[in-house]
N, C-alpha and C positions, 0 to 999 in steps of 0.2 A: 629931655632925657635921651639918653645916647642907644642904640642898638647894642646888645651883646655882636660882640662877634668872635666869630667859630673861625677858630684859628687849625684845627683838626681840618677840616671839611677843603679848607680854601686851601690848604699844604698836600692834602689827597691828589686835587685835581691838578696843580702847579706840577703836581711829579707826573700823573699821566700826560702832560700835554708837553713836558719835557720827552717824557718816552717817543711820545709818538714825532717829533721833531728829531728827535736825535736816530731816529730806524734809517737806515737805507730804502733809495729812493727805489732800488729793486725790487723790496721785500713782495710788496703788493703783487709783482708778476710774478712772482719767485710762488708765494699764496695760491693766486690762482692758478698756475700751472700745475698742482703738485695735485689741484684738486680738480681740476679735469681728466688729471691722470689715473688718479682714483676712480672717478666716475665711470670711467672706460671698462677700468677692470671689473667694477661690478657690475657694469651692464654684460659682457661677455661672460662670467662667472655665474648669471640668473638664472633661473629654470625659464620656459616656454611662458607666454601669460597665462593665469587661471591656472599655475601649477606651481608644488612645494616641494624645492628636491625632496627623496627620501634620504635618514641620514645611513652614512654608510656604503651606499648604492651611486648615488647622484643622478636615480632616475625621476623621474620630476611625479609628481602628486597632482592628480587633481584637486580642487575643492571639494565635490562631492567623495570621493575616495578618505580625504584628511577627515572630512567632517563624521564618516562613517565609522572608520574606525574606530573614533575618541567616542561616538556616542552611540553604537552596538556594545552591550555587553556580551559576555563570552557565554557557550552553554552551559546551563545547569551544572552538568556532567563534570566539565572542566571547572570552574569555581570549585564543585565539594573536592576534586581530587587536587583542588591546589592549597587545601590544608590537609595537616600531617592526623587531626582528627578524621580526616574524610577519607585519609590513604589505607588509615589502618582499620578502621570502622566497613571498608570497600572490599578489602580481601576478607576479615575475619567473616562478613554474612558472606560474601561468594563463593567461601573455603566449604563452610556449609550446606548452601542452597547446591553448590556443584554434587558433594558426598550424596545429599539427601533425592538430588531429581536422577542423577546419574544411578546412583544405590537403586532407587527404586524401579527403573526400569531393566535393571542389566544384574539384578543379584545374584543369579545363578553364574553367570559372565564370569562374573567378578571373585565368588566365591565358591561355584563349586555345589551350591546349596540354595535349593528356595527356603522361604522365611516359614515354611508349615515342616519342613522334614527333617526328621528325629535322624541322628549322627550318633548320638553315644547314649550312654549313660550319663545321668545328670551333673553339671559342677562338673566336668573331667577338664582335661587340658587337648581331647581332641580337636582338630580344626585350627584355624588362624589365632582367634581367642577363645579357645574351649567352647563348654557345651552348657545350655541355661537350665532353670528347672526341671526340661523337661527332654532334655536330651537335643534340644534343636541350637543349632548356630549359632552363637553369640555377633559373628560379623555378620550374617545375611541376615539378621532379624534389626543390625543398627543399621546398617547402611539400605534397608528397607522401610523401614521405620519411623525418617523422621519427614516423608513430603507428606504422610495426611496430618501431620501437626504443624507444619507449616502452614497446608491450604486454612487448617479448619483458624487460626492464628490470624492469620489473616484479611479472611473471608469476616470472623471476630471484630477487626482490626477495622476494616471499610464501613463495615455495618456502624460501629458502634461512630465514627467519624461523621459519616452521613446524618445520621438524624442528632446527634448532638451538633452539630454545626450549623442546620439547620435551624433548630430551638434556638441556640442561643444568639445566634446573627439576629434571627427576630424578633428577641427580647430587647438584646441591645440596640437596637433601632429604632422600632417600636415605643420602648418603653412606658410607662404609666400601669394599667390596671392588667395589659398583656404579658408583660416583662413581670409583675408581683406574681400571678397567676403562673406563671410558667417555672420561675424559680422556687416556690413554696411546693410544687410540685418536683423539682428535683432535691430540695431540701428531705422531701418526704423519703426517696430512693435512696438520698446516701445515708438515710440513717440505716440501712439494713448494710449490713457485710454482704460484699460482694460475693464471698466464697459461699457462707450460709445459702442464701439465696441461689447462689445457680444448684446448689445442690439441692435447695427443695424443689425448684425445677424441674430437676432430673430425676429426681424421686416418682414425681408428679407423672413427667411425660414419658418417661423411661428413657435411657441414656443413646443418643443416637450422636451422629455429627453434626447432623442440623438443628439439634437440640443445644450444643451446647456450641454453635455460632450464636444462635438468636440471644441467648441466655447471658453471655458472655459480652455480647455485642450492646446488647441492649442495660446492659449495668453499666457500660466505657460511657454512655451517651449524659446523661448526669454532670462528670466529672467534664467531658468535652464540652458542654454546653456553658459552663460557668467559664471556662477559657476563652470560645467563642466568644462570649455576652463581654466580657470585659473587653479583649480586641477591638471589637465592634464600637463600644464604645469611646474606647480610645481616640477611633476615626470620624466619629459620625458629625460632630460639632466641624470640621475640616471646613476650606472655603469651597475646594473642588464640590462636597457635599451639598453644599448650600446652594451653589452655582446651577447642579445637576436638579435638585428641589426646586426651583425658583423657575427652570423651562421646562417641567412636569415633567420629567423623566418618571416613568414608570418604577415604582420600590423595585420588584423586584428587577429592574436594570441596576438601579443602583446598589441592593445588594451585590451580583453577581459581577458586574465588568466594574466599580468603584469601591465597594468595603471590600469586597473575596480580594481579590486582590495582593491589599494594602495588609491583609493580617495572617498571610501562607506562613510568615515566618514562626510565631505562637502554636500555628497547629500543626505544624511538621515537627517540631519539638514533641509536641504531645501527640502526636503519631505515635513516633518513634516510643516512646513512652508506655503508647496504650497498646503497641504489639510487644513488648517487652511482656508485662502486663497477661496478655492473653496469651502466651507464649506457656509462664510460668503456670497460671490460673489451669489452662487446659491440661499442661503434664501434671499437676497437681491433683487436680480429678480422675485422672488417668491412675495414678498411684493411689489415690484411695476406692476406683473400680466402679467411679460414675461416668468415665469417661469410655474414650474405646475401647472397643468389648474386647478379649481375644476369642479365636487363634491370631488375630490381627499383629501385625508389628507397629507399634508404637514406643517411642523413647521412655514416658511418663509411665507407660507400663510394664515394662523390660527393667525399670529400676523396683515397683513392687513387687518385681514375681523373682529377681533375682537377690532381693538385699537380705535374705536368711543367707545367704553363703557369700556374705561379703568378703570374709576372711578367709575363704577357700577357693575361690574364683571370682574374682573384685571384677573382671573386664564388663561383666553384664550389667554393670553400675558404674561405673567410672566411663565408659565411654560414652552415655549417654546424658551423662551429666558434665560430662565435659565440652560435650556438642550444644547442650541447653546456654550454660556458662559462654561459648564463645559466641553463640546466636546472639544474646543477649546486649554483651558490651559491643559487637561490631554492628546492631541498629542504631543503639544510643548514642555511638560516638557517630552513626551515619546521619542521624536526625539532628545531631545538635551541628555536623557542617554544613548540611542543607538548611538549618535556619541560618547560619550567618552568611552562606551565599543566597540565600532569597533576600536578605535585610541589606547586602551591598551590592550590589547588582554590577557595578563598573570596578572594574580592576585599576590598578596604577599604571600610567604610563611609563613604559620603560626607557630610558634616555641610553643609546647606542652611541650617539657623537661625540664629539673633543670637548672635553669642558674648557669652559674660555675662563678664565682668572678674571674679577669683577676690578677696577680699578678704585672703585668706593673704599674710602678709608672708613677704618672703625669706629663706632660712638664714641668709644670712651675716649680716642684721640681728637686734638683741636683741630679745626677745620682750617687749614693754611691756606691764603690766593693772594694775589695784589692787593687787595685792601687791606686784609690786615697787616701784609708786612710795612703798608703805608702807616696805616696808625699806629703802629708800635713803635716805627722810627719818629715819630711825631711826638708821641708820649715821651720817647725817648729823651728827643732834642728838649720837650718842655719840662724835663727833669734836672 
């Protein structure tokens, strides 16, 4: 029985060995000269050893310098302000916290009036923006007004962060009969209304500042601890986890420097969140006069002592609710860029040099070299 034979295969190499017979006997020096000439130029063209030009510059890179770069990420600070959420979320709370810290130390400064002294007659148009219920400044009573609701907002805002992140990192850890135990206990809290509750509170204790941080704070913990507990969860099966467990790292190590960590981004969302939150709750108490007392200046209270003459001098209301309103949306839009800059930590490398044109032809085009043009003339010929 005879061998097939490949009449394709044996007319391939007949034509390469034709080529390479029919080249000039030059070509070979002609080759390597062209490419020692090459070799020169990019040896003269290199950076230093152990270094990478910079593009743009041509001043050369160390390794350690290239490797830093790509794998430091940028600050905090810069991340939130490199989204457009972060930019406008940054001035509307600073536009604020500036009126509110500045206002309160400088009102007389500024206007002519501390926040206690009677100007007119009540509802007039004396002064910058008239005069409130009681004949006192409508501008030195706003721009006085709004740093003890921020601190107490705040102070709110920490507190209630603190032990709700606490509970719940330990539940989701933890878990089994500590983690039931502890959620059926905050199950128990949210079934009360936050507002109800701080207000019998304050009923209770009588209405002070540190009455209605603890009260306020300690309602936020509840809701913080079920976003903790889940976070935590999220992490705790991990390998880093396991790794950490397995050469007895201490729990609480590995709460703090491995889960804290790994779930900043969930609770800076619900930060942002739960000062919004305590923001709203304490001018709310404020207006219905469990909150700060007067002759004080508070925003929350400047809107109940002035909304009988909404229609006759609106500024004692509208500007203090137009300062709550811009507080508000520029934390949440500051909370939700601080989570996506905590969840990407590296930025893009930005490419500064000559883009080089790839010579790689397209998928969807056939792939052309010597061989095929060998087989097709072969097919050719055997057609």
């Amino acid at each position: 029985m005879t061998q097939p034979h490949n009449l394709g295969a044996e007319s391939a190499e007949s034509l390469k060995a034709d080529k390479g017979a029919a080249a000039e006997p030059g070509a070979a020096d002609n080759t390597a000269a062209n490419a020692a000439a090459a070799a020169d130029t990019a040896v003269a063209d290199a950076p230093p050893a152990g270094g990478t030009a910079e593009a743009g510059t041509g001043e050369p890179r160390t390794g350690d310098e290239l490797k830093a770069s790509l794998s430091k990420p940028d600050p905090l600070l810069k991340r939130i302000w490199a989204q457009p959420e972060g930019k406008v979320g940054m001035i509307l709370t600073g536009l604020v916290l500036l009126v509110a810290v500045v206002g309160y130390f400088f009102t007389e400064q500024l206007t002519g009036y501390s926040t206690t002294e009677f100007l007119g007659l009540p509802f007039t148009n004396e002064g910058i923006f008239g005069t409130d219920n009681l004949g006192r400044s409508v501008a030195a009573r706003f721009v006085g007004g709004g740093l003890i609701l921020l601190i107490t907002a705040f102070l709110a805002t920490v507190l209630g962060m603190v032990v709700g992140t606490i509970l719940g990192m330990i539940a989701g850890y933890t878990g089994g009969t500590t983690d039931a135990v502890i959620m059926r206990i905050n199950d128990v809290l949210l079934a009360f209304p936050q507002l109800i509750f701080a207000m019998l509170a304050i009923v209770i204790f009588g209405p002070s500042a540190t009455v209605l941080v603890l009260v306020i704070g300690l309602t936020h913990a509840p809701r913080i601890a079920r976003v903790a507990r889940s976070a935590t969860q999220s992490v705790t099966n991990e390998d880093y986890i396991r790794a950490a467990q397995m050469y007895s790292v201490p729990h609480w190590k590995i709460l703090t420097q491995e889960i804290m960590p790994n779930i900043t981004g969930p609770l800076a969302v619900e930060a942002g969140l739960r000062l919004t939150y305590s923001i709203g709750s304490i001018a709310s108490l404020s207006f219905l006069g469990l909150g700060i007392q007067p002759p004080a200046a508070d925003w929350g209270l400047m809107i109940n002592e002035n909304r009988i003459a909404l229609s006759i001098q609106p500024w004692g209301v509208v500007l203090p609710v137009i300062a709550i309103a811009l507080l508000t949306i520029g934390t949440n839009m500051l909370a939700d860029a601080a989570a996506r800059a905590t969840a990407s930590t590296a930025t893009p490398i930005k490419r500064t040099g000559p883009t080089i044109q790839s010579d790689r032809q397209a998928k969807l085009d056939p792939i052309i070299n010597e061989d095929t043009r060998s087989r097709s003339a072969v097919s050719k010929e055997q057609a």
